[in-house]
C-alpha positions as CSV (number, residue, x, y, z in Angstrom):
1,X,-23.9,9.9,17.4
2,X,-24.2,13.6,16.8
3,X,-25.8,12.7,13.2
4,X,-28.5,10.7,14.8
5,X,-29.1,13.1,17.4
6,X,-29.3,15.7,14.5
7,X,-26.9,17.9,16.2
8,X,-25.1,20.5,14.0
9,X,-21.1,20.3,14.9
10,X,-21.6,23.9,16.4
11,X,-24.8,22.6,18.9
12,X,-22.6,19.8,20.0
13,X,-19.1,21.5,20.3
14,X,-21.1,24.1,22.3
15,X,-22.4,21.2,24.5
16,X,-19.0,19.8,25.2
17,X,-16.8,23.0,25.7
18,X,-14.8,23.1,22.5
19,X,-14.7,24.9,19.4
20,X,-16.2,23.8,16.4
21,X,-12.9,23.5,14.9
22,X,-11.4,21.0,17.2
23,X,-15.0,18.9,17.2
24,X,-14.4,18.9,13.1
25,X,-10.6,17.7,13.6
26,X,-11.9,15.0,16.2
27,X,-14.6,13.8,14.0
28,X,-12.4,13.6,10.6
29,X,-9.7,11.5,12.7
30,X,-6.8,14.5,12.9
31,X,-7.0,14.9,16.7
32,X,-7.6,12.8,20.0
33,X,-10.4,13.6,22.1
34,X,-9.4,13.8,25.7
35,X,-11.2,12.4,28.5
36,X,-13.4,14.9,29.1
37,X,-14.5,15.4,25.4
38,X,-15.4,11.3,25.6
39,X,-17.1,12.4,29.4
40,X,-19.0,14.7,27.7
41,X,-20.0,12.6,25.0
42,X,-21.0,9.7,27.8
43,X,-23.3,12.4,29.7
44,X,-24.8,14.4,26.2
45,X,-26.2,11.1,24.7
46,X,-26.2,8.9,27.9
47,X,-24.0,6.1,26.3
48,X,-21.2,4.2,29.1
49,X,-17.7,5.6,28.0
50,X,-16.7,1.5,28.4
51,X,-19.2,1.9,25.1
52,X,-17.6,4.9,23.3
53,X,-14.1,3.5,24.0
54,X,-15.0,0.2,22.9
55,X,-16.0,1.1,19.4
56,X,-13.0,3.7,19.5
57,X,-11.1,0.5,20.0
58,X,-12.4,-2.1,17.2
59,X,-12.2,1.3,14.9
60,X,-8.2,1.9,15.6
61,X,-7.3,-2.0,14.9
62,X,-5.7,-3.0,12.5
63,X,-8.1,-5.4,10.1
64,X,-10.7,-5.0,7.5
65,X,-12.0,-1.2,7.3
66,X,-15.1,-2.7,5.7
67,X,-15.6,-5.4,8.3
68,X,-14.7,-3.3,11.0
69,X,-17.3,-0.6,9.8
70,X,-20.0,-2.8,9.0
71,X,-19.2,-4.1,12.5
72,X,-19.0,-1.0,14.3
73,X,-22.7,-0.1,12.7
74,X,-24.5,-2.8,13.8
75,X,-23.4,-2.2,17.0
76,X,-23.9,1.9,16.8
77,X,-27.3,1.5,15.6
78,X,-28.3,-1.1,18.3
79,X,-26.9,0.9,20.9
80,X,-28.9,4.2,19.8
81,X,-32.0,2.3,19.3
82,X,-31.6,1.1,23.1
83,X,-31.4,4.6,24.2
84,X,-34.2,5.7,22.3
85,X,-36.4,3.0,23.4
86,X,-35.1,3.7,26.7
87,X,-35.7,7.5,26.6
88,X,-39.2,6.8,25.0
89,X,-40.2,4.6,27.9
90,X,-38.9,7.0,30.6
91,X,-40.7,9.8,29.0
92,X,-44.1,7.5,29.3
93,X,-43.3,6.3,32.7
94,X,-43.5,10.4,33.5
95,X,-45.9,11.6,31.9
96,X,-48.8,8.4,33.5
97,X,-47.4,10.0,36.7
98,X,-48.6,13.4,35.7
């Protein structure tokens, strides 16, 4: 998500509280995020944490990397293009009030 948001890891570890570091060891796999990392993910990109946990949870299983992956982007890039859409129509909705 950070990637499609064009974020830098520093922008977004700034966002959520943590060091840069700890963002780059969450995002290669080497550490957990905790709850309030995911929270702030949910809140900085408006996407449900039922979302973020469920793609956390087909990526952890146990079958087919490719599959899973292919899987898992479909399903990312639907998700971001719904929010996008949605931000894009929100945005409208505001400014034909102005």
């Amino acid at each position: 998500m950070r990637v499609f948001y064009d974020l830098t890891q520093k922008e977004l570890a700034v966002k959520l509280g943590i060091s840069k570091s700890h963002l780059s060891e969450i995002e290669s796999a080497n550490k957990t995020p905790t709850i309030n990392v995911l929270k702030g993910y949910s809140e900085i990109f408006e996407v449900p944490m039922s979302s973020i946990m469920f793609l956390a949870e087909n990526v952890d299983s146990d079958v087919d990397i490719d599959k899973t992956t292919e899987f898992v982007d479909t399903k990312i890039l639907a998700m971001l293009k719904f929010i996008k859409l949605r931000n894009l129509s929100c945005n409208n909705h505001i400014s034909s009030e102005a």
